[in-house]
N, C-alpha and C positions, 0 to 999 in steps of 0.2 A: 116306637118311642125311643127317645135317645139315651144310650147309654152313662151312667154320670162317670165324673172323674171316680179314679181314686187315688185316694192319699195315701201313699201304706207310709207312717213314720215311726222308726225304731231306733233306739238307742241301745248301750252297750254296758251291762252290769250294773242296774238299778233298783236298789229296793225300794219296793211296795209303800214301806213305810216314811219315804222321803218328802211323797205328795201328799198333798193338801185332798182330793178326791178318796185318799186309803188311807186317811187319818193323823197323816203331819201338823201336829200343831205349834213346830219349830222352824219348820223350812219353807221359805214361801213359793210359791209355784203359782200367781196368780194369773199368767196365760193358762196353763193345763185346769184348773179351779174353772177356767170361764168356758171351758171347751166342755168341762164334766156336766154346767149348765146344760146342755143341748144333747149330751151323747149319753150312752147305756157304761155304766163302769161294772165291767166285772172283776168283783172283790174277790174271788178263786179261782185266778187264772194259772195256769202253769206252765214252767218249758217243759220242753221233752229230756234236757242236760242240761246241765251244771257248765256249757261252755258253746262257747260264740259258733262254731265251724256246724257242729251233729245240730245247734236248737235253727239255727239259718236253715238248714237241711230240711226238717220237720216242718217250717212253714210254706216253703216252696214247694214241699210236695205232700204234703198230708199224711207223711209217713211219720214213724216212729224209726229211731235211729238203726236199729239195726235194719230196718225194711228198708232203708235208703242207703244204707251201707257207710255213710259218716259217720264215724262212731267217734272219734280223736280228732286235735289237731292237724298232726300226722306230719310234725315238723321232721321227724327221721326220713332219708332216702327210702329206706326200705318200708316205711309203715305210711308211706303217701296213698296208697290204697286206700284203708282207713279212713282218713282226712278229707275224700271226696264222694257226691253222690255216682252212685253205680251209672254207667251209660245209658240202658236202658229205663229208666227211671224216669217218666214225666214229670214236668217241671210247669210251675202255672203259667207262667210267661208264653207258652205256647196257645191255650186257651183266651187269654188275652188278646193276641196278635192278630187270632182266628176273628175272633170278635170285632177288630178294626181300631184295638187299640197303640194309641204311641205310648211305648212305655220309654221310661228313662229310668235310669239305674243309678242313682246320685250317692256318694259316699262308700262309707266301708263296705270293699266286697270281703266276705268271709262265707259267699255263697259259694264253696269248692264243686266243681263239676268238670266230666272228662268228656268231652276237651272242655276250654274253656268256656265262661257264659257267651263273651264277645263272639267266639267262633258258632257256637252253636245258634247264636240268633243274634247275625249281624243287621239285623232291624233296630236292635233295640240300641236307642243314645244313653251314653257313660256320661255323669258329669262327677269333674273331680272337686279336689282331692278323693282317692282312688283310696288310701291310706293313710294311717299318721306316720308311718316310716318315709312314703316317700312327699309327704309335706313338710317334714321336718330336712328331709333331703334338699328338696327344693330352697328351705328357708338356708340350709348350711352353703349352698353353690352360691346363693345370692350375697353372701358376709355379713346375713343378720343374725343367724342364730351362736351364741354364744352360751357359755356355761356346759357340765355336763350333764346330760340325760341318764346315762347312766349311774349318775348318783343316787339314784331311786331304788336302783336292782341290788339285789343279794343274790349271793351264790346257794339254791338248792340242790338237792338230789334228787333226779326222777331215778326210773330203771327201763331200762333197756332190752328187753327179751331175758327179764330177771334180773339183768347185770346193773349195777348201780351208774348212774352218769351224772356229770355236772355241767349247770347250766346258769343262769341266773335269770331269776324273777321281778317282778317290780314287787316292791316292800311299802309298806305305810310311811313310810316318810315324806313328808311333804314339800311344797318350795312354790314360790310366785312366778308363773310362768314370763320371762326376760323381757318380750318384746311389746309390741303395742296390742292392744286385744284386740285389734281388726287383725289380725293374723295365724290367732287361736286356729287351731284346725276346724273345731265344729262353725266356729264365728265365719271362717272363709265359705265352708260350705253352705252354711246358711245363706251368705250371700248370691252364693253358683245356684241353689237353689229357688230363690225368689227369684232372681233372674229367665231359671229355664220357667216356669209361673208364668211371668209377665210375658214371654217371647210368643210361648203357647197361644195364650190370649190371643197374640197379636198376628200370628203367622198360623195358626191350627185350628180356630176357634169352632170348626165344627168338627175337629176328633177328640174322642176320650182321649183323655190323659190319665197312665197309670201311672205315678212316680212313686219309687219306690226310695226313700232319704233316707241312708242308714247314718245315723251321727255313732260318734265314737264313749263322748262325756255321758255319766261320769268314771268310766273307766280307768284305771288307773293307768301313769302316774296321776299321784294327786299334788297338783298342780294348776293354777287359774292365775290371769292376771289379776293384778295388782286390786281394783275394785271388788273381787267375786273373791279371791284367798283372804283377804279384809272383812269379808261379809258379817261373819259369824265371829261370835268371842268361845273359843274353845273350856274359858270356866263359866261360860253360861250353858254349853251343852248336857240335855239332858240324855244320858244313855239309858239303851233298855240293861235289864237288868243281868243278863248274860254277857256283855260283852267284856272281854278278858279272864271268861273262867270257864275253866276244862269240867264239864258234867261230868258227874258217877256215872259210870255206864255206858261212858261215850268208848268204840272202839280205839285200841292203839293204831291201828293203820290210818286215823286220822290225824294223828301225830306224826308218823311218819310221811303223812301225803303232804303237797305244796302247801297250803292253807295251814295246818297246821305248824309248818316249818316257819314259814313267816311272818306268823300270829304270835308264837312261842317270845317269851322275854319282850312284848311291848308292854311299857307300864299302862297305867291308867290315865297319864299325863300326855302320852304320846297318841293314844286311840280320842284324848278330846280333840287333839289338835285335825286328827283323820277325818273324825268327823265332823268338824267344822270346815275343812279345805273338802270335804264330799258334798255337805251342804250348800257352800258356797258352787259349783261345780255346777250341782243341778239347780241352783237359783240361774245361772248362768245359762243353760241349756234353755230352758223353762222363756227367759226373753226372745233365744232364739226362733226358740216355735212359735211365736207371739206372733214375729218379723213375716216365717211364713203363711201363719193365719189370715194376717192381714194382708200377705199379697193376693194370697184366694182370694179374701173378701171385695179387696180392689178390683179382680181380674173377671170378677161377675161369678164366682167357680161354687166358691163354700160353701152356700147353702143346697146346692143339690149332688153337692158331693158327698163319697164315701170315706168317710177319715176314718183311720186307723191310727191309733198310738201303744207300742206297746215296749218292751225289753226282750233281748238275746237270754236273758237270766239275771240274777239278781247279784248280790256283794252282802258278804258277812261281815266284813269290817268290824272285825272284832269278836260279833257273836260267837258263843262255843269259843273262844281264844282263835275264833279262825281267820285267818285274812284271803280276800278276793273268792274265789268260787269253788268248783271244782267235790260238792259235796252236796250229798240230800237234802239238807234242813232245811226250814221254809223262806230262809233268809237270802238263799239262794237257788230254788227253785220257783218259789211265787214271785209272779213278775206282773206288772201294771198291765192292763189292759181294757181301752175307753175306746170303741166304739160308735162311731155317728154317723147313721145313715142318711140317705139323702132324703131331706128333706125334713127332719129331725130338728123338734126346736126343745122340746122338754126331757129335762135328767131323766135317768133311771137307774137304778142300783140292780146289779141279778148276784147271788149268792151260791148260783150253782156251780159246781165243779164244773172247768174248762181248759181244755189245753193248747198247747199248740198246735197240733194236728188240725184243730176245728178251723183255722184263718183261711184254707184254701180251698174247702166248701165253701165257707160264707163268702168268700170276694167273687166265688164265681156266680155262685146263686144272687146274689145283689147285684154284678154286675152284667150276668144275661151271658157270660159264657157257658163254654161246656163243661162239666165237673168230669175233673181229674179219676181217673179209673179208678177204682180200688185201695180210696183210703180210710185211713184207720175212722178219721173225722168225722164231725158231726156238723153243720152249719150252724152257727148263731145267730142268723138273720132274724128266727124268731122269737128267740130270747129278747135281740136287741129289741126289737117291735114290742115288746110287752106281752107277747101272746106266751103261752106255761103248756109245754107238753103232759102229758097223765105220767106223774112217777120221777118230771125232773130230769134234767138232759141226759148227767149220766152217775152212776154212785161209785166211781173211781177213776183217777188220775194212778198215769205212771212216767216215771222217769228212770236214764241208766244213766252213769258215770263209765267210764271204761281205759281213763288216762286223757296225758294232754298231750305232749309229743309225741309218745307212742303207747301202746296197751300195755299195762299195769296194774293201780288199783280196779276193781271193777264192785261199784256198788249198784243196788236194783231197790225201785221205791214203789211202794203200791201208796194210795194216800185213800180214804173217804171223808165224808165229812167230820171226822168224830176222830178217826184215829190214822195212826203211819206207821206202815211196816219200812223198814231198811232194813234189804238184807247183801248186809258187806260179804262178800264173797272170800273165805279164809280167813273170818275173823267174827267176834260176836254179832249178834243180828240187834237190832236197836226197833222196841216199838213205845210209840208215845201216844198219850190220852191227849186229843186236842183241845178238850173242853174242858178238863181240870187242868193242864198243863201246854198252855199255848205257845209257852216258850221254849217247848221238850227239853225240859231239862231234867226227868227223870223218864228213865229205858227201866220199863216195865217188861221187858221182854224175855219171856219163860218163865214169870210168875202162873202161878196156879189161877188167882183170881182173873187172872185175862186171857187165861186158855181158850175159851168159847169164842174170845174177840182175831184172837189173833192166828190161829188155825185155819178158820176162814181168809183171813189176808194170803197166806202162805199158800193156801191152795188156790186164790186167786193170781196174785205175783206168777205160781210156777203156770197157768191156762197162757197168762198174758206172754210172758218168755216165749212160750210153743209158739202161741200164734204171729209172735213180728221174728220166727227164728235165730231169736240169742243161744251162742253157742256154749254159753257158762251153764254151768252144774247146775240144777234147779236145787232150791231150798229145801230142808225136811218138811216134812207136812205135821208133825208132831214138834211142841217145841219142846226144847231140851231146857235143863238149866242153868245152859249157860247162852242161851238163849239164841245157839246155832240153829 
């Protein structure tokens, strides 16, 4: 039997709460709306981190960060270690290749690997833009791009082997991107991508195709041409209810981390306007995957293909006063994830906890490779299918923080249905009721009344640290009352 395509398509710091399929009833996304028609939406999906390089890591090999050893960015000389999967470390693209697939690797790599991916499986076709650094490169050599980019960035403080440094971030401030919108970064790759689509068809038509699209939007800067930054009227946005305000309870070292630094002093007037140039962003994406829906559908592919859609991690954009990622709460760990196997015509909704770990079980079990040795993962094949294992896939999610250029803060998150442990390493621990307080804004963490609740996390959190070998301090097992 032949194996079907897959689509794996990912984009770059998007919340959940944007689309139309996880309850957007301000932003329109009616390609991803017509895709949620046909495919499995898991509404509790999760990353593994709070950032593009370690949640990349997690899906290519079904590890948890520190089992793959990307734990950071790893933009220091010295903390590049950090920043990339270990060498030994299988990666899915090998199981694929075995299998007789052509994979193509299209868009943002932030998959870090030694040596590189290119070198390690010179089989597999790159299509660019490679980056937004060097498409915006490209656009400055050619004398179209003008204005500056860096008008976006503020200067923060990360630390450095403890030592404070400075750097600059990109900031919530917005602008209409200068040039024509065929030139947008995600807009050009969408086009490199229907492209390699239609070629397939035409020159491959009897090898799987794995393509793997990484888009960039809506990642900051925030930014879109002139139609898509117009979208949205910023006094018609409605905000949740946390955005621009610091919760009781919420640790200090959230103030001090990136997110907090430049979230601090945005008014209320300045976070509609973010979130209206955000909105706009992903209405803007949202046509793009339209673009490539419809070359599948053209190319004879999408109905018996394997679509994948999901996010690197999510954007706070305000919530908790925090801007972009880089933190537990669910506004930047819960990330979109829709699901459509081949041959798939009717929705489905699952509500059970799932992570990133679980995408390279399922792609390989759907598509008839080998599964990856030894990961944390679980397949979703059967979820997506409708079928309910006895007890429910699994009764906890985890994620860790550990810095972004190099190691620093280090936060650890155990989640269940009901409740989330964070426990910020050197500073208070944060636990929130999900069902009275879905927007955690009250850290119940070391009250008496949720002692029974939250003991149990802490002694789960510290099994889960042993078993993917993190090398930070484990949590008290008793809570305190300050809720360390």
């Amino acid at each position: 039997m032949r194996r079907p395509h897959l689509i794996f398509l990912m984009t770059d710091q998007l919340r959940c709460d944007m689309l139309g399929p996880f309850g957007s009833e301000q932003c329109a996304t009616p390609k991803l709306d017509i895709l949620a028609q046909r495919s499995t939406v898991f509404q509790r999906h999760f990353t593994t981190c709070p950032l593009s390089v370690p949640a990349r890591g997690s899906i290519a090999t079904g590890l948890h960060t520190h089992q793959h050893g990307a734990i950071i960015s790893g933009w220091f000389e010295h903390e590049r270690a950090y920043g990339a999967i270990r060498p030994e470390i299988p990666l899915i693209h090998r199981p694929l290749l075995d299998a007789g697939y052509h994979i193509v690797q299209a868009g943002v790599q932030h998959l870090r690997t030694q040596p590189e991916l290119a070198q390690l499986f010179p089989e597999i076709e790159f299509v660019g833009p490679m980056s937004v650094g060097e498409h915006l490169r490209t656009l400055d050599a050619r004398g179209l791009l003008y204005g500056n980019v860096g008008a976006f960035r503020d200067p923060v403080i990360d630390y450095d082997r403890h030592k404070p440094v400075v750097y600059s971030a990109t900031s919530p401030r917005t602008g209409v991107f200068p040039l024509r919108e065929e030139l947008f970064f995600d807009q050009t790759l969408g086009r490199n991508i229907v492209e390699t689509i239609q070629r397939h068809a035409d020159q491959r038509r009897d090898t799987p195709l794995a393509l793997f699209g990484m888009f960039w939007t809506p990642h900051a800067p925030l930014w879109a041409p002139q139609e898509w930054a117009q979208m949205y009227d910023p006094a018609q946005v409605r905000l949740p209810p946390t955005v621009g305000r610091w919760m009781p309870g919420m640790p200090v070292m959230q103030l001090a981390n990136i997110p907090g630094q430049l979230g601090a002093h945005v008014s209320e007037d300045q976070w509609r306007r973010a979130w209206a140039m955000y909105m706009g962003m992903v209405s803007m994406l949202d046509r793009v995957l339209g673009r490539v829906f419809a070359a599948l559908d053209y190319a004879g592919m999408l109905d018996d293909a394997l679509i994948v859609f999901t996010a690197s991690h999510g954007e706070m954009l305000g919530s908790h006063g925090l801007f972009q990622k880089m933190c537990l709460y669910d506004e930047a760990v819960r990330v979109p994830l829709m699901i459509k196997l081949p041959g798939q015509t009717a929705g489905r909704r699952v509500r059970d906890l799932t992570s990133h770990v679980d995408l390279a079980s399922t792609i390989t079990e759907v598509c008839d490779a080998a599964a990856l040795p030894d990961t944390s993962g679980m397949s979703l094949a059967s979820l997506a299918g409708g079928e309910r294992a006895a007890g429910g896939h699994r009764n906890y999610v985890f994620a860790a923080y550990d810095g972004n250029a190099g190691r620093s803060f280090h936060h650890r998150m155990v989640r269940s249905k009901t409740h989330k442990l964070i426990y910020n390493i050197d500073d208070r621990a944060e636990l929130y009721d999900l069902v009275d307080d879905p927007f955690e804004t009250r850290n119940v963490a070391g009250r008496e009344e949720y002692r029974d609740i939250e003991r149990p996390l802490r002694l789960r959190l510290n099994e889960w640290m042993d078993e993917v070998g993190d090398p930070q301090p484990r949590c008290a097992t008793s809570p305190s009352g300050d809720g360390r």
